[in-house]
C-alpha positions as CSV (number, residue, x, y, z in Angstrom):
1,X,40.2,-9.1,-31.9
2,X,37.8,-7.8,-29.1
3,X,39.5,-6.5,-26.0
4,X,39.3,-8.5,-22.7
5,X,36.2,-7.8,-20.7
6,X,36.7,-5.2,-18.1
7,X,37.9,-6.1,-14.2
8,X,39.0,-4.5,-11.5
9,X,37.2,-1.8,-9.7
10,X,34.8,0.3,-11.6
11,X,36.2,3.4,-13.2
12,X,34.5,6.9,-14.2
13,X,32.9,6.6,-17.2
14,X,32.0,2.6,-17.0
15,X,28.5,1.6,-16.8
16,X,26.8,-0.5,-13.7
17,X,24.2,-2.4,-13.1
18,X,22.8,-1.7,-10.1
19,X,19.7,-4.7,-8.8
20,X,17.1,-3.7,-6.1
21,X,16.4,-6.9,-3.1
22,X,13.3,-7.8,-5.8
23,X,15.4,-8.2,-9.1
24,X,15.0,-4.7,-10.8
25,X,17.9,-3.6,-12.4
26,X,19.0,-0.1,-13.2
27,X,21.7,0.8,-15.8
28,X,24.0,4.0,-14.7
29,X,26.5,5.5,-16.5
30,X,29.4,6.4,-13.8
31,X,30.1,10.0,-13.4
32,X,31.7,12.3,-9.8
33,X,29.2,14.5,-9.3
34,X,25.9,12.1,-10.3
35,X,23.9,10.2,-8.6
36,X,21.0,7.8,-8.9
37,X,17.6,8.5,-7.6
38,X,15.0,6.0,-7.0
39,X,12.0,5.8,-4.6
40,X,14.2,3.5,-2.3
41,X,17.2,6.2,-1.9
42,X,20.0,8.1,-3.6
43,X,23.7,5.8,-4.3
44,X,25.8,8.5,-5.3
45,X,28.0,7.7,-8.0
46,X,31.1,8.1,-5.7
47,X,30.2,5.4,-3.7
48,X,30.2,2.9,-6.8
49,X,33.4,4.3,-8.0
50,X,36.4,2.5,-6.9
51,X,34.9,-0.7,-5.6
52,X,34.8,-4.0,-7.0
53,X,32.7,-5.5,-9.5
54,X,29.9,-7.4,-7.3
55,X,29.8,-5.3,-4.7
56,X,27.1,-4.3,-2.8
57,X,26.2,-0.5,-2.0
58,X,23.3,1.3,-0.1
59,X,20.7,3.9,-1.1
60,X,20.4,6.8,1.4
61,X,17.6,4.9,2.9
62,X,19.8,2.2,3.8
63,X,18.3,-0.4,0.8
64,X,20.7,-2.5,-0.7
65,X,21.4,-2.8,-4.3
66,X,24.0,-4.8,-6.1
67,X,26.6,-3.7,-8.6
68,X,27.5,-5.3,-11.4
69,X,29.1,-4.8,-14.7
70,X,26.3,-5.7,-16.7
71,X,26.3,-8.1,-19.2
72,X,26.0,-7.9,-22.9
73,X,22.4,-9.5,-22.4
74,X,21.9,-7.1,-19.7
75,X,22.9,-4.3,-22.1
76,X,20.6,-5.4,-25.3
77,X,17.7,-5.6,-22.6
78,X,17.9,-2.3,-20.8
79,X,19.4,-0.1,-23.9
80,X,18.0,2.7,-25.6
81,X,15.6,1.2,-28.4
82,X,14.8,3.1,-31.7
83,X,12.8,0.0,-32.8
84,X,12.3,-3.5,-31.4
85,X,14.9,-5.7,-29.9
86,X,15.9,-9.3,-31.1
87,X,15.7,-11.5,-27.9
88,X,19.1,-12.8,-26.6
89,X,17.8,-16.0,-26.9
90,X,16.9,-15.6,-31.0
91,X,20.0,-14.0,-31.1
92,X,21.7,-17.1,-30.0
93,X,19.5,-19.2,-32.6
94,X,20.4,-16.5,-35.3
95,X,24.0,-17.1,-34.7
96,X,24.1,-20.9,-34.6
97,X,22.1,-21.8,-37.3
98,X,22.9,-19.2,-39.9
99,X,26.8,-20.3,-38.4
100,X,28.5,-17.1,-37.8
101,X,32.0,-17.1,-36.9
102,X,34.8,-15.5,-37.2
103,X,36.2,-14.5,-40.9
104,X,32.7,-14.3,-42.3
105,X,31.0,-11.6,-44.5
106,X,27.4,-11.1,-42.9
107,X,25.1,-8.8,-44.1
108,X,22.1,-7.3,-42.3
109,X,19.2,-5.9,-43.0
110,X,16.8,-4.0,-40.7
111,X,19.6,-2.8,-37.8
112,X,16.8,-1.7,-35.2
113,X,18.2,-1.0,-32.4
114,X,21.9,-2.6,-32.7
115,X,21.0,-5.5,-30.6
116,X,21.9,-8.4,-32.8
117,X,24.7,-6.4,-34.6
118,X,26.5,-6.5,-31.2
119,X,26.1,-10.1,-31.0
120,X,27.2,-11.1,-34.8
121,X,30.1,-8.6,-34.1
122,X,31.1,-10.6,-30.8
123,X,31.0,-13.8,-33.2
124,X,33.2,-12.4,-35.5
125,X,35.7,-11.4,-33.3
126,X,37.0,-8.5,-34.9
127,X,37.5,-10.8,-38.3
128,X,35.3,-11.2,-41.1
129,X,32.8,-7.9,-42.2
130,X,29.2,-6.8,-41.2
131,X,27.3,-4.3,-43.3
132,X,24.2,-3.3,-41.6
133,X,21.9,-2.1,-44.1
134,X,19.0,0.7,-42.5
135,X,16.5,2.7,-44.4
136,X,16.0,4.9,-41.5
137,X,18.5,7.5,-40.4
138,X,17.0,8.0,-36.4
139,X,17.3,3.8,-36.1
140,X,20.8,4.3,-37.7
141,X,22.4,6.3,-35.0
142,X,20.4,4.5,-32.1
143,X,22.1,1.3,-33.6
144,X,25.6,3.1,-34.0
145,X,25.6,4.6,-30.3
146,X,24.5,1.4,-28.6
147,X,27.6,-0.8,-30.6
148,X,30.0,1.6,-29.9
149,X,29.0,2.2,-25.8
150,X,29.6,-1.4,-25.8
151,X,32.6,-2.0,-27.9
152,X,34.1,1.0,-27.0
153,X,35.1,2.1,-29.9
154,X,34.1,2.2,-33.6
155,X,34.4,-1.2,-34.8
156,X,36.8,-1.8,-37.9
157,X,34.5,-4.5,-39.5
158,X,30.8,-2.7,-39.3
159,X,29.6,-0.1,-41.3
160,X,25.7,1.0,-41.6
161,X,24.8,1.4,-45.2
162,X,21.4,3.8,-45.2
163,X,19.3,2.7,-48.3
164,X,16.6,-0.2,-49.3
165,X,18.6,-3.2,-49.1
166,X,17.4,-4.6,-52.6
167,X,19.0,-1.5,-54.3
168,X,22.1,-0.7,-52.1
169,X,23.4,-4.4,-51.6
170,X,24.4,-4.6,-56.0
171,X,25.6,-1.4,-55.3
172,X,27.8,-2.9,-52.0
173,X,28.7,-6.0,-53.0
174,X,29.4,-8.1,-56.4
175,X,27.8,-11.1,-57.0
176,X,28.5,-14.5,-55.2
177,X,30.5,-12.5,-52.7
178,X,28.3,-12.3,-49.2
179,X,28.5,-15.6,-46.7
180,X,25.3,-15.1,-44.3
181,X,22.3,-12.3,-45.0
182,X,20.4,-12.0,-41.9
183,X,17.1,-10.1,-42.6
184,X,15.0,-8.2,-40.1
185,X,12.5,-6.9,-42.2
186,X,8.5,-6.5,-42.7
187,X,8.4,-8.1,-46.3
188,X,11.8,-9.6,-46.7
189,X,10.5,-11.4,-49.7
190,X,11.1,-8.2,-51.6
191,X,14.8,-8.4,-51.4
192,X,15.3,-12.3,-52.4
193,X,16.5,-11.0,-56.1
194,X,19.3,-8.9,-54.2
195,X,20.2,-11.2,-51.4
196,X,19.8,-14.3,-54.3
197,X,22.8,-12.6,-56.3
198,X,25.1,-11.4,-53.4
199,X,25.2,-14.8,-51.6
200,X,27.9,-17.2,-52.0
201,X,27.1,-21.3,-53.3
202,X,26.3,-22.6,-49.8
203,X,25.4,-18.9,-48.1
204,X,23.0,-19.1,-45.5
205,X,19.8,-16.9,-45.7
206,X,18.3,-16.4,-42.4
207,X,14.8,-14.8,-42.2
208,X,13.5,-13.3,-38.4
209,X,9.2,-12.5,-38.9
210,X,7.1,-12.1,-36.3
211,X,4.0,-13.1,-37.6
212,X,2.9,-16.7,-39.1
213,X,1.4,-15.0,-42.3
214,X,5.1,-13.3,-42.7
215,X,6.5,-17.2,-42.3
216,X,4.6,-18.6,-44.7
217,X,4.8,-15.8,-47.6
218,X,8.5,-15.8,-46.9
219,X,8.8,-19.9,-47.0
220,X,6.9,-20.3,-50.5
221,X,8.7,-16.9,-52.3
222,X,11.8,-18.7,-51.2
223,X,10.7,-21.9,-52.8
224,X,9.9,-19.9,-55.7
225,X,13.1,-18.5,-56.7
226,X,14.5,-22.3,-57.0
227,X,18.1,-21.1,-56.0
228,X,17.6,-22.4,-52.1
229,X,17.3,-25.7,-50.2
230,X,14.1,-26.1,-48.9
231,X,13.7,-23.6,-46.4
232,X,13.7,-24.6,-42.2
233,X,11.5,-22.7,-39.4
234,X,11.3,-22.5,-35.8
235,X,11.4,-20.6,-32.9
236,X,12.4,-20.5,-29.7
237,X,10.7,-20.1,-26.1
238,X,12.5,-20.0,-23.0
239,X,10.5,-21.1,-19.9
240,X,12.5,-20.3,-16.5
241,X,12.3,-21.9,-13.1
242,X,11.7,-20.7,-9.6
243,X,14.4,-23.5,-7.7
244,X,14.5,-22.6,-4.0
245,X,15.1,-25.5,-1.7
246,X,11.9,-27.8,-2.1
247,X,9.7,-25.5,-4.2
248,X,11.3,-26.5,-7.7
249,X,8.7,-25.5,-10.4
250,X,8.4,-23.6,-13.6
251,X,8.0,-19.7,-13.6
252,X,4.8,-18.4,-13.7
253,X,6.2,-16.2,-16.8
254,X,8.2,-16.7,-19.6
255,X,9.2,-15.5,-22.6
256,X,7.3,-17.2,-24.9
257,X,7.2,-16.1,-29.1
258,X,9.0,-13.3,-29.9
259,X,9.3,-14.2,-33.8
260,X,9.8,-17.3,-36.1
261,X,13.0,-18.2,-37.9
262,X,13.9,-19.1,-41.3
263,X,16.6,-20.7,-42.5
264,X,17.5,-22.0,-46.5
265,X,21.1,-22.5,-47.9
266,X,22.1,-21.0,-51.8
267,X,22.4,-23.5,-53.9
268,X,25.2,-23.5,-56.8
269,X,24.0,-22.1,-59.8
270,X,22.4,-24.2,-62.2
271,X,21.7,-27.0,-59.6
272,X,18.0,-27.7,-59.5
273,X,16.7,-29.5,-55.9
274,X,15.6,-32.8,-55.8
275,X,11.5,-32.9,-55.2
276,X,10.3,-32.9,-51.9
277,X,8.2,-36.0,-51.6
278,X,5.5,-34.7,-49.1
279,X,2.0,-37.2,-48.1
280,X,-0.8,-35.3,-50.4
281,X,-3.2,-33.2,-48.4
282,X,-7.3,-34.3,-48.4
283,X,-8.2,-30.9,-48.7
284,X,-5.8,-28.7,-51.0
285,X,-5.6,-24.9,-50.6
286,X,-7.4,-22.9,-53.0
287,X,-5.8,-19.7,-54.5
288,X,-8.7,-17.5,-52.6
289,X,-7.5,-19.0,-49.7
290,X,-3.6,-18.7,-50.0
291,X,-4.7,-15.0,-51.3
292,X,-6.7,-14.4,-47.6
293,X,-3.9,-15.7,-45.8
294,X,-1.0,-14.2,-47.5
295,X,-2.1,-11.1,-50.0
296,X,-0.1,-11.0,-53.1
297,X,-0.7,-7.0,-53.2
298,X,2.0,-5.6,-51.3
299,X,0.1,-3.0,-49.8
300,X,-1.1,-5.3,-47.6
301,X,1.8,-5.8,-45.6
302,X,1.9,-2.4,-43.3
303,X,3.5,-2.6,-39.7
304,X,-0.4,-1.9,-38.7
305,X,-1.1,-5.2,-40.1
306,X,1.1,-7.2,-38.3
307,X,1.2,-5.7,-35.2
308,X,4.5,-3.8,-35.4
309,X,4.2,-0.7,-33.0
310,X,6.1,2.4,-34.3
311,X,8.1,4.8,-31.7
312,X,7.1,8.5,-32.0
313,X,9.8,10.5,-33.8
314,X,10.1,12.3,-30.4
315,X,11.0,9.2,-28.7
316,X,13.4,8.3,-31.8
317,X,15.5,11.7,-31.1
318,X,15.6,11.1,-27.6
319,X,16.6,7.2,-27.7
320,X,19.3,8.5,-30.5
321,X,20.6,11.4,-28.1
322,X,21.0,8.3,-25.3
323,X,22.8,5.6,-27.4
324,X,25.4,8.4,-28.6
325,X,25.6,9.5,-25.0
326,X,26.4,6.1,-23.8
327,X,28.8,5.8,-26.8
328,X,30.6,9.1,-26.0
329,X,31.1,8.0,-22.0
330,X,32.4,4.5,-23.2
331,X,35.4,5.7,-25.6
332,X,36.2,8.5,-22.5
333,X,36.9,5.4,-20.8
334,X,38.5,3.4,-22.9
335,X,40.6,5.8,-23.6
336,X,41.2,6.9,-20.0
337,X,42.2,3.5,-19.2
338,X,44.7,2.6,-22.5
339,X,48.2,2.3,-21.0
340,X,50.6,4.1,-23.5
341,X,51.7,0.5,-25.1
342,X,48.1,-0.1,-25.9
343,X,47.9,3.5,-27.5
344,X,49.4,2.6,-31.0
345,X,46.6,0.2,-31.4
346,X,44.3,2.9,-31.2
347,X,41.8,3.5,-33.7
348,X,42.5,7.4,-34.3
349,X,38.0,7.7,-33.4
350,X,36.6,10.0,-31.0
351,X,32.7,10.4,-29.5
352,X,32.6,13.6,-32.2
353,X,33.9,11.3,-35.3
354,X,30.0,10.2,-35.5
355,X,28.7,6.8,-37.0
356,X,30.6,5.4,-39.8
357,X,27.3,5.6,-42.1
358,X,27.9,5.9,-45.6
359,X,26.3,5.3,-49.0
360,X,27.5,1.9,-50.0
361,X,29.7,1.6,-53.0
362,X,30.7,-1.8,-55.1
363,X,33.5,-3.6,-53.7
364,X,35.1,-5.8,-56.6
């Protein structure tokens, strides 16, 4: 199981939140010796160091900022990013409806930035098994340093495989043996064969695209196969308010489409779904116009074409050189602050034991 969250007043080594009077937050690591520089002042770490969470602390220019231990929405928001995040609030939809839990065996595909790992993780509660399956390296170890900052140590339950998901998962996992496959993924059509065979009678398949094109290529190759119930999407927008005293009104910005989801369940083998009975359509789709919307040659389907922007391989190196940073200062603290009881329940890792990231191998 996960260990409590942490209390008490903040320790070398922790990371704070620290909010400006207009809402800006800044993420700090905690070290004697730093300090935080901003246009509004200096808060030298010292003076964060020993107080209590929700404290408030000036900048040498006498603005106040408030300190927090940030939350783990805080931390997917403001962490290093190798590729693009999954909102906190898909995340939540990912968990619920692909029904995550403890004891499960999820497998992902497309890791990113470690975002949702963290979350299915936190659903798992130590339990169960996640394999995150990556194709790039530099995303792998921006993924494995922002879990482990925020865990604190390398979890038992998560490894990153590197490969192509349709040819390391047989290699990972024998058939009819994976609960939930959460994919991530420009064309996750391409692994249904893989993810088909791995998942359980009743697995949940849960699909996160960006684009509407993505949504409905995915939605009819899922249909195709004939071993899923009809396949569900949505997705989710979350409109805040502004609520002080008589001025009660929706925010003027919100975070509106991020990405669809979609959802089908494995059916046993053999079984074949009842027909859909649908009301006919007046005017049919031709096959030129289900080829314009969603090209059969996969070629067509380039991170250019949907809109995907790509981080520099500069900007990769220095985002991986952060997570394993953070990762490094949050085992020094746990460890630091492990009584000598708690000590025989450590895991034996260290910030130089680097990610668990391995070839996958079949597990019978």
């Amino acid at each position: 199981m996960h260990a409590a969250p942490a209390s008490g007043p903040f320790r070398a080594g922790e990371r704070v939140q620290l909010t400006d009077p207009k809402g800006r937050p800044t993420t700090v690591w905690l070290e004697p010796g730093s300090a935080m520089h901003s246009h509004q002042g200096t808060i030298r770490h010292e003076q964060l160091i020993g107080l209590s969470d929700g404290s408030v602390v000036e900048t040498s220019e006498g603005v106040p900022f408030l300190a927090l231990r940030p939350l783990l929405w805080d931390v997917v928001m403001s962490m290093p990013r190798g590729a693009a995040i999954i909102y906190p609030k898909d995340a939540a939809m990912i968990l619920a409806k692909a029904d995550i839990r403890p004891g499960v065996r999820v497998v992902e595909a497309g890791v990113g930035s470690g975002g949702l790992s963290m979350w299915i993780l936190r659903a798992l509660a130590g339990t169960g098994e996640l394999k995150s399956f990556e194709r790039r390296p530099e995303f792998a170890e921006v993924a494995h340093g922002n879990v482990v900052s925020v865990i604190g140590e390398e979890p038992q339950n998560w490894e990153i495989v590197l490969g192509d998901l349709a040819d390391a998962l047989p290699e990972t996992y024998a058939p009819g043996t994976v609960d939930r496959v959460v994919l991530d993924m420009l064309a996750p059509w391409e692994c249904l064969p893989a993810v088909s065979e791995a998942l359980v009678a009743g697995g949940v398949l849960l699909c996160y695209v960006a684009t509407a094109t993505q949504l409905s290529r995915v939605a009819e190759e899922i249909r195709a196969t004939g071993m899923f119930t009809e396949p569900e999407a949505d997705e989710t927008m979350v409109r805040g308010w502004h609520v002080q005293g008589l001025a009660v009104r929706p925010d003027h910005r919100m975070v509106a489409h991020t990405g669809f989801l979609i959802t089908a369940r494995r059916l046993a083998p053999g079984t074949v779904l009842p027909a859909k009975q649908v009301r006919g359509s007046k005017t049919p789709a031709s096959l030129e116009d289900t080829e314009a919307w969603t090209p059969s040659d996969d070629a067509a389907w380039n991170p250019e074409a949907v809109g995907e922007r790509q981080a520099s391989d500069r900007i990769l190196r220095k985002r991986g050189r952060e997570a394993q940073q953070g990762a490094a200062a949050a085992v020094a603290a746990q460890s630091a602050a492990a009584s000598p009881a708690e000590d025989i329940m450590d895991s034996g890792n260290s910030p130089e034991d680097g990610a668990e990231i391995q070839e996958g191998k079949a597990t019978e």
